[in-house]
BATIZA-80015 format. One record per residue (C-alpha): residue in one letter; x, y, z. Coordinates in steps of 0.25 Angstrom, whole numbers, plus 5000, padded with zeros to 4 digits. Each point is the difference from the previous one (the first is absolute). Example, Ala and Ser with C-alpha at 12.3 -4.5 7.8 and 13.67 -1.06 7.14 Angstrom:
<atoms>
A504949825031/S500650144998/
</atoms>
This chain:
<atoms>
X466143695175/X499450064990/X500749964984/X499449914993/X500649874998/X499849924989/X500549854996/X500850034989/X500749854999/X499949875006/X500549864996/X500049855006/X500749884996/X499349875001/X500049945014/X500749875000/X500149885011/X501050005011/X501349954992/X499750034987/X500150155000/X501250084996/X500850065013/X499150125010/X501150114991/X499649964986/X498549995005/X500050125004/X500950074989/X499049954988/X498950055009/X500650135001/X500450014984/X498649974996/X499350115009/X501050104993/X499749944987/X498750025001/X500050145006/X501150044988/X501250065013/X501249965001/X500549965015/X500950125000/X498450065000/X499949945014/X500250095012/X499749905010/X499849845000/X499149935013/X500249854996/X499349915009/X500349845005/X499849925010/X501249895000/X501350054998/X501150085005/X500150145001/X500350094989/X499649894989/X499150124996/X501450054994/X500549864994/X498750004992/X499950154996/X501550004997/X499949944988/X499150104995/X501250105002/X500850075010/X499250145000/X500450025017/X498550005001/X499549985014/X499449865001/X499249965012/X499949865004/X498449975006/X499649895007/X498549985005/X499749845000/X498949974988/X499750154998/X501550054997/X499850024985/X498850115002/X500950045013/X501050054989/X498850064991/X499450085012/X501450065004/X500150044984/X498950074999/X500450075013/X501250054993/X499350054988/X498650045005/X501250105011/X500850054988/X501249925007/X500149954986/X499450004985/X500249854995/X500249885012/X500249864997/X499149915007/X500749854999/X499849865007/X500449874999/X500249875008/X500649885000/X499449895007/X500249855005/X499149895000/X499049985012/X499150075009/X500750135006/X500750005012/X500950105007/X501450024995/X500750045013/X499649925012/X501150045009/X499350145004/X498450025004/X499050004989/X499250104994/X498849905002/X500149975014/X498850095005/X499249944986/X500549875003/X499549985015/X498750064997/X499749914988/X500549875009/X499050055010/X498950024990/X500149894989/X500549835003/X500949984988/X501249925005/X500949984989/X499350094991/X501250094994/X499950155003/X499350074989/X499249894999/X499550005013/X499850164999/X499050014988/X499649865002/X499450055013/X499550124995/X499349934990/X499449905011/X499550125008/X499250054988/X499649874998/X499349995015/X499650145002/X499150024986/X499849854995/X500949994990/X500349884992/X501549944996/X499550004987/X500150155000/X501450005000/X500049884989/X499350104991/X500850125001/X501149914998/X499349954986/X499750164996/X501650025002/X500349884990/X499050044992/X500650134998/X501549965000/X499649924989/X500150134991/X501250075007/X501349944993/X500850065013/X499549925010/X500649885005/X498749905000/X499050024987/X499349865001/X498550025003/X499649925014/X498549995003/X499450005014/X500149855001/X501550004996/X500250115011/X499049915010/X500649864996/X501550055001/X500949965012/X499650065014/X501050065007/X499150055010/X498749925000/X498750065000/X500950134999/X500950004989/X500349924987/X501550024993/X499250074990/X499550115007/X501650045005/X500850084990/X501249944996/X501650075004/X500550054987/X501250094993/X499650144993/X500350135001/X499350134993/X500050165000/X499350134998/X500550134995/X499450115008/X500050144994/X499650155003/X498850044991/X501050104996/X501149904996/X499149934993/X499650124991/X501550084998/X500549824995/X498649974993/X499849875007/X498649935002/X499250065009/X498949935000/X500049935016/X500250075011/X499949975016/X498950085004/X500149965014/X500749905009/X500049975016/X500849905006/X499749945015/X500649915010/X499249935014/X499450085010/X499449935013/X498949934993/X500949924993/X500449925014/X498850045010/X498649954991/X500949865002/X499549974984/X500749944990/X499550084988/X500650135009/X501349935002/X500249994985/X499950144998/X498550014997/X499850135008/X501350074993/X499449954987/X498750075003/X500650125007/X500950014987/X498949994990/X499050115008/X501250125000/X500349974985/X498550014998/X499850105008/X501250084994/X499549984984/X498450005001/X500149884992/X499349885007/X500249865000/X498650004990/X500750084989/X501249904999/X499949894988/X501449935005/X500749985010/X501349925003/X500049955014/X500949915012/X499849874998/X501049925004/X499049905005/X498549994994/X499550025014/X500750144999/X499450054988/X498549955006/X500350105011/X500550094993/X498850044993/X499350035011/X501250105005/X500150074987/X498550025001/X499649914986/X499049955007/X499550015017/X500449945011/X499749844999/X499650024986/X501349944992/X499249854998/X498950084993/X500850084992/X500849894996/X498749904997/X499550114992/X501350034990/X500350145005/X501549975003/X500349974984/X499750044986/X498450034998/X500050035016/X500050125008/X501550025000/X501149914994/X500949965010/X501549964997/X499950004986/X501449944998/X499749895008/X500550065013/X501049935009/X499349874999/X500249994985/X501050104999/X501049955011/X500650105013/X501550044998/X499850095013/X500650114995/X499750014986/X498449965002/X499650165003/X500750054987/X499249884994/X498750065003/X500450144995/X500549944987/X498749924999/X498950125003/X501050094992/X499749924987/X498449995004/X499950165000/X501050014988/X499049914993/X501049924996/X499949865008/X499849944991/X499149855002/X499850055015/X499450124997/X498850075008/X499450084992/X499550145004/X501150045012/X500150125004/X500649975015/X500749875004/X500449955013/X501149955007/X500149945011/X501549945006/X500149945014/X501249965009/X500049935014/X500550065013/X499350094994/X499950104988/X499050044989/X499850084988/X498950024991/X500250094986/X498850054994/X500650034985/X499150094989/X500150024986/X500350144996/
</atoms>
């Protein structure tokens, strides 16, 4: 594993509601074009696809990449819940950081419906059963739908082990407005304070406000991932590369410490961000940007503390003293994240790669941090899996 692999393209379409998106195939075909536009190759370029979704049949990897051309280039379809669309990155870089390939198209999409998400086929055990009666015995939420009930209760675990308030959540919330604001790709750009975010409807109350839960949305985006060599003998942009990447899925601790926050995948978060670390030499202290999971605010707070931004018990602080945002210690989800920015499941990992792209391109535009070096990303997927990128500027 030892070429170089560098970011050559990468483009988004704006995220649009359930029902007002064009079909999952042109979704993700305009996503594809753009990353190729913006890395200068044509698809006949691509020596392999990974196109990841959640919500659709097999093969809709071809339906979509079809349309781009019919090159008899191996496409493989990837699914991995919430963190599908860096599931697809991971395996990218793989191929070309192996010399299995030169240039790989990394694609997502997903088209969504309306409404909390449930499980699609309930004639065959779930994938949650052992998640499902371990949080039934840890948290009392009767009626609280399942990813609710999920971050919710990690978020309430926090909240009794280290004292922290609701309106923590109601304040990361605000900083994701606040920075949607300026990002013409995401879904919600009006600006919430922490009183909109407090005073909104409960949906788990003392817990939860509607607010604080990302909306289900329709997207799709792509990265062109190149040899350092490819990128030299075609004269693309250099510029990014993946210096490091790790991805993890649940070890014992995720069922025997009998803690919400563990069973959310707070331990592969951690475990993820340490190897990447320890991989690169590059420390959570050096990064300026990061582009993080959260789905819910609760799993952003948390989230801080497993990538190392701040210690253990220490995200109410950090937030209170403006480290999470512009003029802070490190600018989290400059796009507005999921909460702003909406979660097509398979498109959202792409999503962060297209966002922390532009941030070490220097071309961001109004969401710009200045200064980056490294950028961060982290994707996460229930049942479980998690990757974290580290990206560098060459």
């Amino acid at each position: 594993m030892a070429s170089k692999v560098i970011v050559a393209g990468v483009g988004m379409i704006p995220f649009a509601k359930p029902g007002a998106s064009a079909p999952y195939h042109e979704m993700g075909a305009e996503a594809g074009k753009r990353a190729l536009a913006d890395a200068g190759v044509s698809y006949d370029a691509i020596e392999q696809a990974y196109v990841g979704y959640v919500y659709g049949d097999s093969t809709s990897g071809q339906r979509a990449l079809y349309r781009l051309g019919l090159t008899g280039v191996p496409i493989i379809n990837v699914n991995n819940n919430c963190s599908t669309g860096s599931t697809a990155l991971f395996l990218a870089r793989q191929a070309v950081a192996s010399g299995a390939a030169d240039c790989v198209l990394a694609l997502g999409f997903e088209q969504m419906k309306p409404g909390a998400l449930g499980s699609v086929y309930t004639d065959r055990p779930s994938a949650f059963e052992d998640f499902d009666a371990l949080a039934d015995e840890l948290i009392d939420a009767p009626g609280i739908p399942l990813a609710l009930r999920y971050f919710g209760g990690a978020g309430l675990a926090h909240m009794k082990k280290y004292g922290t308030k609701l309106d923590a959540f109601a304040k990361v919330r605000a900083k994701a407005s606040r920075h949607a604001k300026a990002n013409p790709l995401a879904i919600f750009r009006k600006e919430v304070s922490v009183d909109d975010v407090m005073n909104d409807t409960a949906i788990w109350p003392g817990v939860m406000t509607r607010l604080m839960a990302c909306p289900p949305t329709c997207g799709g985006a792509a990265a062109v991932l190149v040899s350092e060599s490819f990128a030299k003998e075609h004269g693309l942009n250099a510029d990014v590369a993946i210096k490091t990447q790790a991805m993890t899925t649940d070890t014992p601790s995720t069922f025997e410490t009998r803690d919400m926050m563990r069973l959310v995948g707070y331990d592969m978060a951690k475990a993820a961000a340490n190897t990447v670390y320890k991989q690169s030499g590059i420390g959570p202290t050096e990064i300026k940007v990061v582009e993080l999971h959260d789905c819910f605010a609760h799993n952003e707070l948390i989230t801080y503390e497993a990538l190392g931004l701040c210690p253990e018990g220490g995200a109410q602080d950090f937030i209170d003293a403006g480290d999470n945002t512009f003029g802070g210690r490190v600018v989290t989800n400059p796009s507005g994240g999921l909460l702003s920015k909406g979660h097509p499941l398979g498109a959202t990992g792409l999503a962060q790669c297209y966002e922390l792209t532009r941030q070490l391109r220097g071309t961001a535009g109004p969401t710009q941090v200045e200064g980056v070096r490294h950028a961060l990303q982290h994707n996460l997927g229930l049942g479980g899996a998690c990757v974290v990128t580290l990206y560098e500027r060459t």
